[in-house]
Legacy VTK file of the C-alpha trace (Angstrom):
# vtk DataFile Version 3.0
C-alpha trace
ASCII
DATASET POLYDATA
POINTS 83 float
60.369 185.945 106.299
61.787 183.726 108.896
64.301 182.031 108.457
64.487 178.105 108.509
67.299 176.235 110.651
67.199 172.845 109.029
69.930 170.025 108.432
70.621 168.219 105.565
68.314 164.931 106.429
65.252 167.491 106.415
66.737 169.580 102.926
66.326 165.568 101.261
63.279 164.933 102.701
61.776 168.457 101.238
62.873 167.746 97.598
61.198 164.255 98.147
58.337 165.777 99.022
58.579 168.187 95.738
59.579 165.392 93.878
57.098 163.610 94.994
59.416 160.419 95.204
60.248 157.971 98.471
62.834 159.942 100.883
64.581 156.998 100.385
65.392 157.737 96.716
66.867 160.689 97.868
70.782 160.557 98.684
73.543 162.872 98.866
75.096 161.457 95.960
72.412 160.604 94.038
71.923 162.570 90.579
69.138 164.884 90.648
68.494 163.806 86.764
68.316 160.260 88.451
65.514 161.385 90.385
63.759 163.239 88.011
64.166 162.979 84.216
61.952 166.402 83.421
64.042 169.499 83.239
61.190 171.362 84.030
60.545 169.662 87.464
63.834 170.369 88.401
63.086 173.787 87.438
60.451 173.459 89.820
61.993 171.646 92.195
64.706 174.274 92.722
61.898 177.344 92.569
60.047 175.621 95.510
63.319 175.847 97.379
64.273 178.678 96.922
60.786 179.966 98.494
60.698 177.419 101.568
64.434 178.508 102.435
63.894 182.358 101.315
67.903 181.401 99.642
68.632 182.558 95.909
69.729 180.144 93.333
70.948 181.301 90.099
71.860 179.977 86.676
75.714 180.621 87.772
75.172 179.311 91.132
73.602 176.065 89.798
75.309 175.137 86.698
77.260 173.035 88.201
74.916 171.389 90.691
74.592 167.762 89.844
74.205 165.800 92.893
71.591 166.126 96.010
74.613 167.172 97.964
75.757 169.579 95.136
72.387 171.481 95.574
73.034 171.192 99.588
76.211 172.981 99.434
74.073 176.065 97.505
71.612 176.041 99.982
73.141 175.804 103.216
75.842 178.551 103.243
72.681 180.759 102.609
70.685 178.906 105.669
73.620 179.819 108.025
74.037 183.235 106.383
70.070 184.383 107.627
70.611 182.516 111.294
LINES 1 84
83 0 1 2 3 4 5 6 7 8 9 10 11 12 13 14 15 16 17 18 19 20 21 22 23 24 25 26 27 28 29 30 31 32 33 34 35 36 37 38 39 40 41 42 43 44 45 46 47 48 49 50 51 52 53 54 55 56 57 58 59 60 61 62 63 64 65 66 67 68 69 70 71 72 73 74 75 76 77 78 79 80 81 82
C-alpha cells in the first residue's frame, strides 16, 4: 500500500470528512468526544484511519488519546516510519 505523506492540516481535515462535521470544528485541542458524542463513530472514525494511513491503532495505543492532536501524535510517528 503506499504510503501517504500528509501534515497535520490534511490529518484534521480527513476526520472532518469522517466525521462528517465543518473542518473548522476540527482543532488540535479540541476533544474528539466534543466532536462526536457516539462512541461508536469514534470507533469508526479511528478504523477509517487506520485504513487511509495503512498505521495501527490499538486499545493501548489509544487509551489515552483525548484530543485531535492526541490522535495526531499516534498517527504521525507511523506516517514518518513508512516514508
Amino acid at each position: 500500500m503506499e504510503c501517504k505523506v500528509i501534515d497535520s492540516a490534511e490529518f484534521r481535515a480527513k476526520i472532518a470528512g469522517i466525521l462528517r462535521i465543518s473542518a473548522d470544528k476540527v482543532k488540535d485541542d479540541c476533544a474528539l468526544t466534543d466532536l462526536v458524542s457516539d462512541s461508536f463513530a469514534l470507533v469508526d472514525m479511528v478504523i477509517e484511519l487506520q485504513e487511509e494511513y495503512s498505521v495501527r491503532l490499538t486499545q493501548e495505543t489509544l487509551k489515552d488519546v483525548r484530543t485531535v492532536s492526541d490522535l495526531w501524535e499516534q498517527v504521525h510517528p507511523q506516517l514518518k516510519a513508512h516514508s
